[in-house]
MARLO-505600 format. One line per field, with one value per residue: y, x, z of N, C-alpha, C, O in turn; residue in one letter; residue number from 0. Coordinates in pm, 1 decimal. Layout:
BEGIN
n.y: Y, ...;
n.x: X, ...;
n.z: Z, ...;
ca.y: Y, ...;
ca.x: X, ...;
ca.z: Z, ...;
c.y: Y, ...;
c.x: X, ...;
c.z: Z, ...;
o.y: Y, ...;
o.x: X, ...;
o.z: Z, ...;
aa: a, ...;
i: NUM, ...;
# end
This chain:
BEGIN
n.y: 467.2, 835.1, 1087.1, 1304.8, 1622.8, 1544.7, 1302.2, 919.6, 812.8, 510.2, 322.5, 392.6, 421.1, 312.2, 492.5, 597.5, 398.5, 320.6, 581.5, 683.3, 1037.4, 1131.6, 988.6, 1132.2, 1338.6, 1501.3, 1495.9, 1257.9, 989.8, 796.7, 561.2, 672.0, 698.9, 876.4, 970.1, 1092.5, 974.4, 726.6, 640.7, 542.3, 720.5, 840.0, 1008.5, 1326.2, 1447.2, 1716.5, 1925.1, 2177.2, 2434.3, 2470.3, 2630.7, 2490.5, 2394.4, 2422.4, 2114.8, 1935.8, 1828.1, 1488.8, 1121.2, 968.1, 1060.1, 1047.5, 1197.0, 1531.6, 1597.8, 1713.4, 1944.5, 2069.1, 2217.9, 2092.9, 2128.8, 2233.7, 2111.3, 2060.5, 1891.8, 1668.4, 1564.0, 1254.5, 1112.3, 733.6, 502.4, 215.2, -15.6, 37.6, -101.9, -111.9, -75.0, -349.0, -456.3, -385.7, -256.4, -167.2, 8.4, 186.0, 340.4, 436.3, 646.5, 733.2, 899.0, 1062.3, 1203.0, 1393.7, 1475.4, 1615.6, 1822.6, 1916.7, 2139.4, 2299.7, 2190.9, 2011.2, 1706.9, 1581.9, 1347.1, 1069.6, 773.9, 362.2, 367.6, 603.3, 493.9, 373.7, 102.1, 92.9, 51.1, -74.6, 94.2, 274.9, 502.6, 821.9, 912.2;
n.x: -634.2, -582.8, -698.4, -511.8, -508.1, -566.3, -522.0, -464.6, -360.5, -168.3, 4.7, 275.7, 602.8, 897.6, 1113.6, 1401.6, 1750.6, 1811.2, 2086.0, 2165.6, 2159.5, 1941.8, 1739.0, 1605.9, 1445.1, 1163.9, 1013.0, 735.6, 723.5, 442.8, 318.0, 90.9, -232.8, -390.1, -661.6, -809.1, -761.8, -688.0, -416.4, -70.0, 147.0, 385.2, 376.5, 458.6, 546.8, 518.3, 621.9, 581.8, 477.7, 683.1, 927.9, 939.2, 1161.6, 1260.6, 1298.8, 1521.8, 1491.2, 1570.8, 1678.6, 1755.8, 1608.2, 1304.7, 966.3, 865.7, 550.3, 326.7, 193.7, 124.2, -114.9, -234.0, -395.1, -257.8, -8.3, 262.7, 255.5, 438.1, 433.2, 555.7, 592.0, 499.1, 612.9, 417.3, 536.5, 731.4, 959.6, 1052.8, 1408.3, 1669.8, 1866.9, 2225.4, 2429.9, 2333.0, 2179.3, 2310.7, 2505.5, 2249.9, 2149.7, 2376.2, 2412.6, 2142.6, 2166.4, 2400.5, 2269.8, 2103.9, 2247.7, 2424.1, 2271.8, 2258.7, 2093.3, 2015.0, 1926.9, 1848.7, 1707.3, 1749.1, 1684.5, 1594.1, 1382.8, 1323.6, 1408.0, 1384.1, 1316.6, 1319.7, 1240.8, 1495.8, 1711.7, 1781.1, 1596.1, 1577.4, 1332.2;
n.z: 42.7, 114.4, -100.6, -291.4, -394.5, -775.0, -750.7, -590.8, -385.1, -374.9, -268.6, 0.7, -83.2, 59.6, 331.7, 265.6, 343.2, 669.2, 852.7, 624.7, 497.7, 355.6, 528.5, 691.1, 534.8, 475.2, 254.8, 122.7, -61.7, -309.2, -436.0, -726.2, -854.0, -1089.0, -1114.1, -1286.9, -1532.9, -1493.3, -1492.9, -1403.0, -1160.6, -973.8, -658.7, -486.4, -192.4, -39.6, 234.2, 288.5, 84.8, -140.6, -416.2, -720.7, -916.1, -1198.2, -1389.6, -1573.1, -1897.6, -1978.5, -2058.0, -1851.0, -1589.4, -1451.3, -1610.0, -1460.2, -1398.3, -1315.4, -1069.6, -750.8, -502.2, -177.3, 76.8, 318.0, 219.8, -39.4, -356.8, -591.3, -949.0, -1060.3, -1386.2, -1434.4, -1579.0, -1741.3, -1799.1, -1571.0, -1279.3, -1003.2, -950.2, -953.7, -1032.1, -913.3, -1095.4, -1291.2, -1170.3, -1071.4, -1240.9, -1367.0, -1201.4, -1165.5, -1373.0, -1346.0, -1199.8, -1266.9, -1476.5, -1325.9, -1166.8, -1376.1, -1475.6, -1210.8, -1007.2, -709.1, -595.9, -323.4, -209.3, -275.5, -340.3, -276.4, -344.9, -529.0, -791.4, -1073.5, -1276.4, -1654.8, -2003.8, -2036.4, -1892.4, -1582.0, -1450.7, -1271.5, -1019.5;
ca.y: 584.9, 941.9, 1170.3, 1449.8, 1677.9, 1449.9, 1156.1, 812.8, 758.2, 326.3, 295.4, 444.2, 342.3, 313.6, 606.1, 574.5, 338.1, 427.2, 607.4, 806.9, 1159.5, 1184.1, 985.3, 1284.6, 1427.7, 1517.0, 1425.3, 1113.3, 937.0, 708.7, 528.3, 661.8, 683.3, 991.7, 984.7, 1109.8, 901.4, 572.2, 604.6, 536.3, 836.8, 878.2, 1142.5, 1338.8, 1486.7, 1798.3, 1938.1, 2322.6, 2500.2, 2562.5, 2671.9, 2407.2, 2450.6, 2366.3, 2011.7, 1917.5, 1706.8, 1342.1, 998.5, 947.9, 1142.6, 1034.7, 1321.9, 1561.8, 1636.9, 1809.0, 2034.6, 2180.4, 2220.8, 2029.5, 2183.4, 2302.4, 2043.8, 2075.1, 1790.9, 1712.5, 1414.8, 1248.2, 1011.1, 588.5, 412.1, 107.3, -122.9, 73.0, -170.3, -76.3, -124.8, -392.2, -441.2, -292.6, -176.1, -37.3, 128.9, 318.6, 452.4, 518.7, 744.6, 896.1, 983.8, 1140.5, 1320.6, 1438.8, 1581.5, 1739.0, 1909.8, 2038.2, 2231.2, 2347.8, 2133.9, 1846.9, 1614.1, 1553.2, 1235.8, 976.5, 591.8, 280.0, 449.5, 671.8, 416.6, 321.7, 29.3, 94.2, 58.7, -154.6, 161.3, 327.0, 636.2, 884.8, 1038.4;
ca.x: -564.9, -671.6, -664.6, -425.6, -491.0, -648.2, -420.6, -543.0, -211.6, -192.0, 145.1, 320.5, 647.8, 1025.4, 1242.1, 1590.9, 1794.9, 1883.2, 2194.4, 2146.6, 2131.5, 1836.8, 1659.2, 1556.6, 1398.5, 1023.9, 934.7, 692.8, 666.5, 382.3, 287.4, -69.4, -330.4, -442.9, -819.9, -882.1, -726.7, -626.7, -238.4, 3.5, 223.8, 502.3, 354.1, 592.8, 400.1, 615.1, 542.3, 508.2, 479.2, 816.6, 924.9, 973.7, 1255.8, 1233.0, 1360.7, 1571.2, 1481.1, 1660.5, 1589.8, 1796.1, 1485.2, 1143.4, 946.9, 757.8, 428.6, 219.7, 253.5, -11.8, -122.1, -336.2, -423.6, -84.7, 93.9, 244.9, 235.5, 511.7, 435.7, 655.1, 559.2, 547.2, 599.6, 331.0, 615.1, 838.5, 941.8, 1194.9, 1526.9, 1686.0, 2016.3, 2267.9, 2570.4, 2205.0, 2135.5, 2445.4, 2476.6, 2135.0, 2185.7, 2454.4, 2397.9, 2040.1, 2228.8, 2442.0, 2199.5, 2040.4, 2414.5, 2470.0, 2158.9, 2279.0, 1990.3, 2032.7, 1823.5, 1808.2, 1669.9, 1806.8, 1652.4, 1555.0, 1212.0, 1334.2, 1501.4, 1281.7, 1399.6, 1218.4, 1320.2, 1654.9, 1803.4, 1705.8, 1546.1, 1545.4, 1207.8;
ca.z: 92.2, 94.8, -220.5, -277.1, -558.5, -867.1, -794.3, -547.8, -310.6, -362.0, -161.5, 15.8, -88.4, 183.9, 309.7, 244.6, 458.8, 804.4, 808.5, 486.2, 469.7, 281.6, 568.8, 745.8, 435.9, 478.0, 172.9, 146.8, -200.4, -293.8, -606.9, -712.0, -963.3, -1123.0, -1096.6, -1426.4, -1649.1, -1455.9, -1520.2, -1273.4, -1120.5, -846.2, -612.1, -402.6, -85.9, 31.1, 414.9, 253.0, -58.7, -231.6, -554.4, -774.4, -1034.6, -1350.4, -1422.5, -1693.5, -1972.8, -1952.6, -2032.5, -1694.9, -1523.3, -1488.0, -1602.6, -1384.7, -1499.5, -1262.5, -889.1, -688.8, -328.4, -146.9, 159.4, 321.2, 136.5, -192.6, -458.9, -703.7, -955.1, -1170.0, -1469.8, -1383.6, -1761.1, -1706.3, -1741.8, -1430.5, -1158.7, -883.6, -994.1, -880.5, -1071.9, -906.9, -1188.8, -1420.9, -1117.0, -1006.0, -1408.0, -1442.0, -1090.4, -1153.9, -1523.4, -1349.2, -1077.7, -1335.2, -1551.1, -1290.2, -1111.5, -1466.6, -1442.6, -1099.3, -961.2, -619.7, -564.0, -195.9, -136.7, -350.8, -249.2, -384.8, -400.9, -651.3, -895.5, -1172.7, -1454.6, -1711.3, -2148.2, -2071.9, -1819.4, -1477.9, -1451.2, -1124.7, -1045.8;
c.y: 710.0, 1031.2, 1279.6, 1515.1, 1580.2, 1321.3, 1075.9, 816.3, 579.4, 266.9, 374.3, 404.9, 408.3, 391.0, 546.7, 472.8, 413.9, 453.7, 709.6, 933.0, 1175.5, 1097.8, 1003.2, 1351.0, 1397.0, 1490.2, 1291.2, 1078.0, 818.1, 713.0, 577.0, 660.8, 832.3, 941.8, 1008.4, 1024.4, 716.6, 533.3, 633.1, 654.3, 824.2, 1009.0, 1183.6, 1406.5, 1561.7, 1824.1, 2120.9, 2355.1, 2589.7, 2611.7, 2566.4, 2457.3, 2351.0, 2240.4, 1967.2, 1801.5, 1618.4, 1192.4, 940.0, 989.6, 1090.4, 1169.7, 1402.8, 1577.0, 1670.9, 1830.4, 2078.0, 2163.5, 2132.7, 2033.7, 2266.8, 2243.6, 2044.6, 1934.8, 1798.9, 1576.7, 1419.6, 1095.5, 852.7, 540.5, 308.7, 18.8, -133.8, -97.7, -114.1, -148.2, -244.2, -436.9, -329.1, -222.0, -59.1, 37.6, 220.1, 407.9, 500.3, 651.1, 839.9, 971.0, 1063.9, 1255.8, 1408.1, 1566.9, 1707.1, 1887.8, 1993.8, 2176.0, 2341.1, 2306.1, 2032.9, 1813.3, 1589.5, 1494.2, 1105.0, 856.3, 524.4, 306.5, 525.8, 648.0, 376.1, 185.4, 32.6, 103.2, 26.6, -13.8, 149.5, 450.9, 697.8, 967.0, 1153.1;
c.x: -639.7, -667.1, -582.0, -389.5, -624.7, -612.3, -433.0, -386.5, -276.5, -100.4, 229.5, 496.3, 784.7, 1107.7, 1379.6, 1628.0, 1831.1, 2016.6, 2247.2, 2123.6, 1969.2, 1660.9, 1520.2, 1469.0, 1209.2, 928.1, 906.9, 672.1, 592.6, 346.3, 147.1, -122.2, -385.7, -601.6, -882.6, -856.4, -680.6, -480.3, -163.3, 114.0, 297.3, 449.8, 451.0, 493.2, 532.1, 561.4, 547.2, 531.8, 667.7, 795.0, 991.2, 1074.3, 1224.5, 1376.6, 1412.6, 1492.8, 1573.2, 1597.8, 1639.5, 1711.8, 1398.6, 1066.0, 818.9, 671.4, 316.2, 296.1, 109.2, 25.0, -210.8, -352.7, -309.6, 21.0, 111.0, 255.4, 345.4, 490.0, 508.2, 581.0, 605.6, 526.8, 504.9, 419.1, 725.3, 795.1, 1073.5, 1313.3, 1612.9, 1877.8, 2108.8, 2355.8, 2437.5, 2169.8, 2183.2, 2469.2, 2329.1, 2142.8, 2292.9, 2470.4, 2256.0, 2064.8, 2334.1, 2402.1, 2105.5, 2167.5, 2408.3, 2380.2, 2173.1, 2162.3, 2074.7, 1900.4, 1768.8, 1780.8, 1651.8, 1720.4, 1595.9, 1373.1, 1200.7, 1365.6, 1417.1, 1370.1, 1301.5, 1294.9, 1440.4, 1726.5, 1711.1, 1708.2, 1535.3, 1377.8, 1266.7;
c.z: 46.9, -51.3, -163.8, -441.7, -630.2, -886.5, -617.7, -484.9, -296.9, -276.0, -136.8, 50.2, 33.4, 174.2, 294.5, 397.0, 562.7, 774.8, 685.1, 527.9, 480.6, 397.1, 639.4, 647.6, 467.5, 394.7, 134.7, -23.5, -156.1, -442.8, -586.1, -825.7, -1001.5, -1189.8, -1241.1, -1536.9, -1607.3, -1441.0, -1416.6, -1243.8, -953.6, -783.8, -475.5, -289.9, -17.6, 135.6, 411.3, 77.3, -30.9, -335.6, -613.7, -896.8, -1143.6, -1420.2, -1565.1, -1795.2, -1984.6, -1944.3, -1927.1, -1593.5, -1550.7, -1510.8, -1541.7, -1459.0, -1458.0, -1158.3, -874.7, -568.6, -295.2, 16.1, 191.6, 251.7, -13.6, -228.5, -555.4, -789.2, -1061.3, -1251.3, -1438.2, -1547.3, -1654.9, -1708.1, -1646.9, -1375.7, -1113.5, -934.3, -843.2, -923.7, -1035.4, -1010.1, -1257.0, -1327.0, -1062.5, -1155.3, -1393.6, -1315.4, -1091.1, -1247.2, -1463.7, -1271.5, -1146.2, -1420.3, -1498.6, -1187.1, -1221.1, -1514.1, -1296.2, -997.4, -860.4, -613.8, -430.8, -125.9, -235.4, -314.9, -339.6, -448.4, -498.3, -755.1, -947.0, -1289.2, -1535.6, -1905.5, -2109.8, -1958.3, -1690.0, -1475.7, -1303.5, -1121.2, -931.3;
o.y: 708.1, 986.2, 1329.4, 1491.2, 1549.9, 1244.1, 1151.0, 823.8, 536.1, 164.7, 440.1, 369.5, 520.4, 404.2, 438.5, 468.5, 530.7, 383.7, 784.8, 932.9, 1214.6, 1119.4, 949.3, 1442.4, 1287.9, 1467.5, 1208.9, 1150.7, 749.4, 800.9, 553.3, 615.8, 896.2, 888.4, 953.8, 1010.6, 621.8, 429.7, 731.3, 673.3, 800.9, 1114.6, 1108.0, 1413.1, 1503.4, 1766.8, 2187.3, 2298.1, 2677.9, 2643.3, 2538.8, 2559.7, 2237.8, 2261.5, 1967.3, 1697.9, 1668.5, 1149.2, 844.2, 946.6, 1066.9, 1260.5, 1367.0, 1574.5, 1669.0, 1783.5, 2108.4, 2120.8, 2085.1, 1932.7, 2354.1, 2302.9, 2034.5, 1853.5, 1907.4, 1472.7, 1513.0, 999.4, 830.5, 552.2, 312.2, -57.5, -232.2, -174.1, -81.1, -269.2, -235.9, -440.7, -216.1, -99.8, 63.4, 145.7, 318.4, 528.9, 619.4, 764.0, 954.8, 1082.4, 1157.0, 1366.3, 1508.0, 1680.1, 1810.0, 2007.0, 2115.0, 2279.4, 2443.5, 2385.1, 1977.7, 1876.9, 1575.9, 1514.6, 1054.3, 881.9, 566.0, 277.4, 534.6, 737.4, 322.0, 202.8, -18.6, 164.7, 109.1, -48.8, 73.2, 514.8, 626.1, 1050.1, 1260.3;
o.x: -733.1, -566.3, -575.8, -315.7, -732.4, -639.9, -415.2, -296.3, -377.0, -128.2, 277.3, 532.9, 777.3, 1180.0, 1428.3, 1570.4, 1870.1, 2077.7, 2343.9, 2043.9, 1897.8, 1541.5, 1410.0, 1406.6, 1152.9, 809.1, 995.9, 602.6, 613.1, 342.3, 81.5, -51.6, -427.2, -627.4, -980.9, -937.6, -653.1, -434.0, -180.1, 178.7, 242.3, 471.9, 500.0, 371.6, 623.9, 455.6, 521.3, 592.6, 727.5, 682.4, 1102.3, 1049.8, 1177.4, 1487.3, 1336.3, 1443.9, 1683.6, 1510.8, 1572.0, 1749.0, 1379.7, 1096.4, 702.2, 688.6, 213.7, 406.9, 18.6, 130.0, -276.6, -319.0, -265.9, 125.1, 20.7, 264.4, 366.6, 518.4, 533.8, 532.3, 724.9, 422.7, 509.3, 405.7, 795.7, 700.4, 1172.4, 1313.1, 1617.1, 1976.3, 2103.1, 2345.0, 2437.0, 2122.6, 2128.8, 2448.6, 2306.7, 2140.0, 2309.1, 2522.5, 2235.1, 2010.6, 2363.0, 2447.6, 2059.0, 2148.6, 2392.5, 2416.8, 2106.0, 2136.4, 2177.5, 1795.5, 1647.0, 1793.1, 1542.4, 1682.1, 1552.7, 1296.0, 1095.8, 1367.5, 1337.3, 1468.9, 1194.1, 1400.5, 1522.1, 1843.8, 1616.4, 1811.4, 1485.7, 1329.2, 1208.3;
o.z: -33.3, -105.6, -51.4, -537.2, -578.9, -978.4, -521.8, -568.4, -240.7, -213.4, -229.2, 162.2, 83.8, 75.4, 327.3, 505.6, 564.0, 694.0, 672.9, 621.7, 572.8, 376.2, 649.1, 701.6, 476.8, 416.6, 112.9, -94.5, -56.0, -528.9, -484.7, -915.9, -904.8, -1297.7, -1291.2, -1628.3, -1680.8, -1393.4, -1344.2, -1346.8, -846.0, -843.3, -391.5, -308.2, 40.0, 161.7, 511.6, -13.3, 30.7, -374.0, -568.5, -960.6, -1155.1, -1469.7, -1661.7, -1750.0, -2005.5, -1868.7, -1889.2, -1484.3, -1670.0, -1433.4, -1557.9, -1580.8, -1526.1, -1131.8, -952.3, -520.6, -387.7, 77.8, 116.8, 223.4, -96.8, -136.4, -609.5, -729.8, -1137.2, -1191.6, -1417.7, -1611.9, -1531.9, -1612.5, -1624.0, -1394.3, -1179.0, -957.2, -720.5, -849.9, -1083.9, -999.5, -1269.1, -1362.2, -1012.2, -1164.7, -1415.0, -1364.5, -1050.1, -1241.7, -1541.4, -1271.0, -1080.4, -1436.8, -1547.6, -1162.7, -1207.2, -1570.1, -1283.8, -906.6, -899.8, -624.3, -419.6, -5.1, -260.1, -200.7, -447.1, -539.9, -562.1, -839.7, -870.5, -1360.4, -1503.8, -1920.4, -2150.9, -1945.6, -1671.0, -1496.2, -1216.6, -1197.9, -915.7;
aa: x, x, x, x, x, x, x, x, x, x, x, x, x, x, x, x, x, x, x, x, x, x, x, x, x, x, x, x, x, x, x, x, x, x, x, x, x, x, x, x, x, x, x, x, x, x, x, x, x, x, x, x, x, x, x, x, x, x, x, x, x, x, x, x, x, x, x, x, x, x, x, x, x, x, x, x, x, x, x, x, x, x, x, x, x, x, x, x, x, x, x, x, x, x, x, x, x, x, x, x, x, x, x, x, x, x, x, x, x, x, x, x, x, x, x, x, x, x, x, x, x, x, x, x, x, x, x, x, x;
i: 0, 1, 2, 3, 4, 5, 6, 7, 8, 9, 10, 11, 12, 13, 14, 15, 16, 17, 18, 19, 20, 21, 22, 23, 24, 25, 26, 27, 28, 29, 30, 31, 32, 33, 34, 35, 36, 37, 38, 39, 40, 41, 42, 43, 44, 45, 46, 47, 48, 49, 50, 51, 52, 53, 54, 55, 56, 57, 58, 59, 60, 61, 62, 63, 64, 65, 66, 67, 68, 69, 70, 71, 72, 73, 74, 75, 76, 77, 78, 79, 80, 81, 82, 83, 84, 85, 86, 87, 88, 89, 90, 91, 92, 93, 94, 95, 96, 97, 98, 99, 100, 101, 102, 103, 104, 105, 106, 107, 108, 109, 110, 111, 112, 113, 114, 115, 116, 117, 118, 119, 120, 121, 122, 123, 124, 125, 126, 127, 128;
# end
């Protein structure tokens, strides 16, 4: 896949089910590689430059850890632990979701596009990126 930014797009992982809200949402996630260092990262691939707000700290959150542009498109990436895998338990993954949607409401933050693409299990919980 093509580069965007300093980070290797490896997959491009599944929008939300049909029927969802958040199906409609423009933004594409894909697992990738950051070029410089080898380590795996969730890249978010927006369809213009916003303003990114400033995300809470939470071990319910995966945490961002870079933004840029990359041509007209912005970039938002969020940290993959090496032992992430897609959550697949559902009860760990309705707590770990709604304790992340939580933490980001009480911030006055939404999320927007919720999906099993965004569900991480990772250290015994699930994390939202």
């Amino acid at each position: 896949m093509k580069p965007i930014g300093p980070y290797v797009a490896v997959q491009t992982l599944p929008p939300p089910a049909d029927g969802v809200a958040a199906a409609d949402s423009p933004i594409q996630t894909l697992r990738a590689t950051d070029r410089l260092t080898g380590i795996p990262v969730l890249l978010h691939v927006l369809p213009h430059a916003q303003g990114l707000p400033e995300v809470p700290s939470s071990p319910d959150l995966l945490p961002v850890v870079d933004s840029g542009m990359d041509g007209e498109h912005a970039y938002l990436v969020t940290e993959l632990p090496l032992l992430a895998h897609p959550a697949q338990d559902p009860l760990l993954t309705a707590r770990g979701a709604l304790a992340a949607l939580s933490a980001l409401h009480a911030h006055g933050l939404a999320h927007g596009g919720v999906s099993r693409a965004q569900l991480w299990n990772y250290d015994g919980g699930v994390a939202l990126a």
